[in-house]
N, C-alpha and C positions, 0 to 999 in steps of 0.2 A: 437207357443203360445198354450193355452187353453182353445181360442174360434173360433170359426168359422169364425167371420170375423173380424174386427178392425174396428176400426172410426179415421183418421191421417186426419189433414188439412179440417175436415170437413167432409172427406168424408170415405165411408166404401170401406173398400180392404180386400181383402180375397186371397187365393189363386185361380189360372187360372184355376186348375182342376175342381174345383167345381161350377164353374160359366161359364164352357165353352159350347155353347150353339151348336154350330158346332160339337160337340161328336171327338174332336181330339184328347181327351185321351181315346179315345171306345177300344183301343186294349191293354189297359194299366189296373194292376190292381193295385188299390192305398187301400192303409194302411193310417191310419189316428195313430196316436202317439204323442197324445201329450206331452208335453215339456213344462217346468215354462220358460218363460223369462229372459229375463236378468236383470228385475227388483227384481225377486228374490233371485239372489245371493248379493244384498244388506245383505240380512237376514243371507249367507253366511258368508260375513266379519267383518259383526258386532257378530257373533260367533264365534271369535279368526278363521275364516276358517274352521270351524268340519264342514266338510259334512253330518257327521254320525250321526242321530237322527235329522236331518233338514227333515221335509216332508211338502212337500205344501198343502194347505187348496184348495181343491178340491170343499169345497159347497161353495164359493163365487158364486153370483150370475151372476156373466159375463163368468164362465168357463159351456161353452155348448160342447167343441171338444169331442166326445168318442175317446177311445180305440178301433179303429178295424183293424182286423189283421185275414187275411184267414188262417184257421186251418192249409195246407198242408205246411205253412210257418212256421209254428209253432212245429207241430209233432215232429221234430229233437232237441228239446231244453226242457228241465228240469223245467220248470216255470210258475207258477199258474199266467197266464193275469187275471184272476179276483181280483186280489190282489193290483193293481197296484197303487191304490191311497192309499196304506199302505206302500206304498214302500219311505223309506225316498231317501234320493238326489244321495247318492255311489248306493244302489240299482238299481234304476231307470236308473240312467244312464247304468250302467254294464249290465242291463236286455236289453236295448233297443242296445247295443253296441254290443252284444252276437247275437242279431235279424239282424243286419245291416251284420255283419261278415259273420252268416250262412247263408244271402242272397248271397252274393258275393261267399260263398264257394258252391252252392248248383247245381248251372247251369254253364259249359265253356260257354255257347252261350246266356246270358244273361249279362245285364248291370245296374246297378244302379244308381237314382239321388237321390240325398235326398236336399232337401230346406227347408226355415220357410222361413216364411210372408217376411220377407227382406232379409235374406242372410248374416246379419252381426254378429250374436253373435250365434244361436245354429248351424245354417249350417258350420261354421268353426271349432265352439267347436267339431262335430263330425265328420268331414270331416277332421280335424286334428286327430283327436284320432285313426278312420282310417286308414289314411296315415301311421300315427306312430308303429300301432298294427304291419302291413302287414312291413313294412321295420325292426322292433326289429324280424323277424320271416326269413327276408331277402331274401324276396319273388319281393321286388321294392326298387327303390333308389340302391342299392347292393353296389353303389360304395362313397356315402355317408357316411361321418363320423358324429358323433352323434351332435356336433357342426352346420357341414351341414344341417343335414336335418333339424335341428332346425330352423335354418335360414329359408329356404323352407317354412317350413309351415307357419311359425309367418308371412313374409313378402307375399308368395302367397296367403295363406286359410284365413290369417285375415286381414291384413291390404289392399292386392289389391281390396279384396271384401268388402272392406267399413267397417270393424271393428271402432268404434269412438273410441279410445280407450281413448282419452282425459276426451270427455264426460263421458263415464262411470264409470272412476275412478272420476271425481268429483262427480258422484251421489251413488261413495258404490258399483257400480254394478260391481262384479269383477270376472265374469264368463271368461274371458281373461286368470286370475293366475288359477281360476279352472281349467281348462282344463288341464293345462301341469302339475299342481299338482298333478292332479286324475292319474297321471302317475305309480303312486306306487300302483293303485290298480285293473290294468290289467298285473301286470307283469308274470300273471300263466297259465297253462295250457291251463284251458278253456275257454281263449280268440286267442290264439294260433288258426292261419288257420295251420299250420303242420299237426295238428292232422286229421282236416278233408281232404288234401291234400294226408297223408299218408295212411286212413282210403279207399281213392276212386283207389289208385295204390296197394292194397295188393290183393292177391287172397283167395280167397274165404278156410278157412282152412276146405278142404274139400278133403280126399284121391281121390275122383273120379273125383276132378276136373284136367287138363293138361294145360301145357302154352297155348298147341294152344286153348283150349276152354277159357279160360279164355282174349285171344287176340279177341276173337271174341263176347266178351259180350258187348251188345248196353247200352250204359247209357239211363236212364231212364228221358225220354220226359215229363217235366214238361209243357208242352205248350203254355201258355202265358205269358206276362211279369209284370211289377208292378211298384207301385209307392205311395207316402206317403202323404197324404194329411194333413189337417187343422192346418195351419200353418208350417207344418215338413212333408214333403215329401218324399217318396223317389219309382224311378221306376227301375225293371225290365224290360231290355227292351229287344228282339231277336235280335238276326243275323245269316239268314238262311243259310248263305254261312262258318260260322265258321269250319275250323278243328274239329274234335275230342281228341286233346288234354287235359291231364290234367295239363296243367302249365298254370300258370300268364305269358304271353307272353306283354300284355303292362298295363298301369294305364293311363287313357286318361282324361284330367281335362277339362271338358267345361264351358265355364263363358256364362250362353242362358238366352239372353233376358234382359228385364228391369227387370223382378225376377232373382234374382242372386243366380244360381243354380251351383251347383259340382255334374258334373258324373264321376262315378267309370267304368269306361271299360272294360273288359276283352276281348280284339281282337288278330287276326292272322297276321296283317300287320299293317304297321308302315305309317302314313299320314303325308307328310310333310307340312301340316295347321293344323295340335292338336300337343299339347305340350304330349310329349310321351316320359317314361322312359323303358325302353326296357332290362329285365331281361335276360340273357341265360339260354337256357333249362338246370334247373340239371339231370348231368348224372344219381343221385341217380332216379328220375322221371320215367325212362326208363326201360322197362323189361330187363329182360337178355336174353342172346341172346343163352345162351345153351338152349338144349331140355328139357322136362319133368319137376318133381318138384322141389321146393326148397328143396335142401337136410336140415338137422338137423347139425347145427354146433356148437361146442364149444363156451362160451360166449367169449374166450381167443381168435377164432381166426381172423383173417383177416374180415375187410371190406369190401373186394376189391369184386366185381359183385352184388354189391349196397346190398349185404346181409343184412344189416342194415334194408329197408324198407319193409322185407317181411317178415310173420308169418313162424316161421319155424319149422317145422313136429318134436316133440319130444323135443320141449324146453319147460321150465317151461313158466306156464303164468304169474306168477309175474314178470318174468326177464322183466326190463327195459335196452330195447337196448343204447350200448354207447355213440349211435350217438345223438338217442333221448335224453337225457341227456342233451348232449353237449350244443343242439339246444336251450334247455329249459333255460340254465343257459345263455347262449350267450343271448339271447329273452330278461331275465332279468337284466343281466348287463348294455344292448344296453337301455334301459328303463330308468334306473336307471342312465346311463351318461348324458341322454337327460335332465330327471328334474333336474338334480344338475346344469347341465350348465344353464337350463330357470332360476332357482331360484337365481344362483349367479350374472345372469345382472339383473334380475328384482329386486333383492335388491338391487343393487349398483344403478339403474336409478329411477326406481319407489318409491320406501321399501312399506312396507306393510303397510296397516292403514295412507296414506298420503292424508293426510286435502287437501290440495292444490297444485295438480298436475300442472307444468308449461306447458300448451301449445306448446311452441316451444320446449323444451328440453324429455317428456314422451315415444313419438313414436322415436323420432332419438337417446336419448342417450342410450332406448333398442337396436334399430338396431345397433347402434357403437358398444355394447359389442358380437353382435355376428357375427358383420363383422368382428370383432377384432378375434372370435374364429376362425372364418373359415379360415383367415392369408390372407384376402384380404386388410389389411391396418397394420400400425404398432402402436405406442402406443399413435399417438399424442391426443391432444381431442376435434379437429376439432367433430362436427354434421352432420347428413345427409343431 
């Protein structure tokens, strides 16, 4: 949310970082970020759905959360945080999606959670969008079809973690269709972890530099971890024993506690008590394994000894590599099937602007259309 603490049932809740008295987030650093609710995408759908030029009223008198967010987290990213309660709803979101990303791209041996107050409407909204960025880039899921992972998230990130989705379509509040809508507006570049993926495996375009020096350069020790406070969470956390690695080797989903939290994991071994999807190394990932430097080649010729992912001595710098291309448009197409397939069950079950959503039919006749895509059932119209 966009204050500090809540008043539910009577009583005030807040998040556990901020009132934990035992100092057992002391080796955590937390980011506070706040985020409109789900009562504001009311405002949303009574705007035929425009995101664009929706900004929330920031000097109401119950919104106390600041914006804060440690500079060295920051640094790597294009974007005035003073600005932020200027930033209408595509903004805000893209600005804080682009923060979550390059947290996850910035450390192998770090981890991330991110939460709000309950875990049912922004930790999905983003912990979906997440999920979805990293697998259109084909970094997790790999063997998922856009159908699939569809399924995945809508049933894992929203509905096991307590999405109402009944309720909030009878009250307007339709940050559920947001999410998979705002799908057409990360389909680009600089939401893309590729880039920064690609950016940490090239060497240095530098004559004096050699394979072997550049096998020998230490990534750069950010030291502690983090995490996202007031209302929206999110941590960094270590793991001293990790490889040096630059792949996504797993995506680890924890459901911790009566706060219902999503961590993002970046680990070297596979646990069989976490739900774990397990990408293979790309060979592109790997050096080459001949001596000396990247030679200067034709843009006509061969891929083959991952030439693709490395700056090569004597090529133009506008040349955009083919592969890089590929990945971009693949990134977008993989985007682009996912929202047409959310859009065409959530027409057929939900439709947009519906007065009165039926309880037993909203959550199961969504789920039937995309069991139906995933080809776990045939056309009957049996419910969940």
């Amino acid at each position: 949310m966009v204050e500090n603490k809540k008043v539910k049932f009577g009583m005030n809740v807040t998040s556990s970082e901020k009132v934990d008295k035992a100092q057992r987030y002391a080796d955590f650093t937390l980011l506070s970020i706040p985020y409109p609710g789900c009562e504001f995408f009311k405002e949303y759908k009574d705007r035929d759905y425009m995101a664009e030029g929706l900004i929330f009223n920031w000097k109401q008198d119950y919104v106390d959360a600041p914006l804060s967010i440690p500079d060295f987290l920051t640094c790597s990213l294009n974007i005035d945080w003073s600005q932020y309660q200027s930033w209408d709803l595509v903004q805000q979101t893209q600005n804080y999606l682009k923060l979550l990303l390059s947290i996850i791209n910035s450390d192998d041996d770090s981890g991330l959670l991110v939460h709000c107050i309950s875990g049912w409407d922004r930790t999905p909204l983003f912990i979906s969008l997440l999920r979805l960025s990293l697998w259109a880039d084909g970094l997790i899921h790999t063997s998922l079809k856009p159908a699939e992972i569809l399924y995945l998230t809508v049933a894992y990130d929203w509905f096991l973690f307590g999405h109402m989705l009944v309720d909030r379509l009878s009250k307007g509040e339709e940050i559920f269709f947001f999410c998979f809508n705002f799908l057409k507006h990360i389909i680009s570049e600089e939401f893309s972890a590729l880039k920064t993926q690609r950016r940490k495996s090239l060497p240095a375009r530098d004559a004096g530099f050699t394979l072997e020096d550049i096998c020998m350069l230490r990534r750069k020790d950010r030291g502690s971890t983090t995490s996202l406070g007031s209302d929206f969470s999110l941590v960094m956390e270590s793991s001293p024993g990790a490889a040096g690695s630059f792949t996504y080797e797993a995506v680890e989903l924890v459901p911790a506690g009566a706060q219902t939290q999503a961590a993002w994991r970046k680990s070297h071994s596979s646990s069989p008590q976490s739900v774990l999807w397990n990408r293979p190394q790309p060979s592109e990932d790997r050096l080459p394994s001949h001596q000396g430097l990247v030679e200067a080649k034709s843009s006509s010729s061969s891929s083959s000894n991952h030439s693709d992912n490395f700056f090569r001595l004597g090529s133009s710098p506008l040349e955009v590599p083919k592969a890089r291309l590929a990945a971009l448009n693949e990134r977008k197409t993989r985007l682009q099937e996912v929202r047409s397939a959310f859009l065409a069950a959530y027409s057929s079950t939900v439709g947009l602007r519906a007065a009165a959503p039926s309880p037993s039919g909203a959550i199961g006749g969504l789920l039937e259309q995309f069991v139906r895509g995933v080809g776990f059932r045939g056309t009957s119209s049996s419910t969940l």
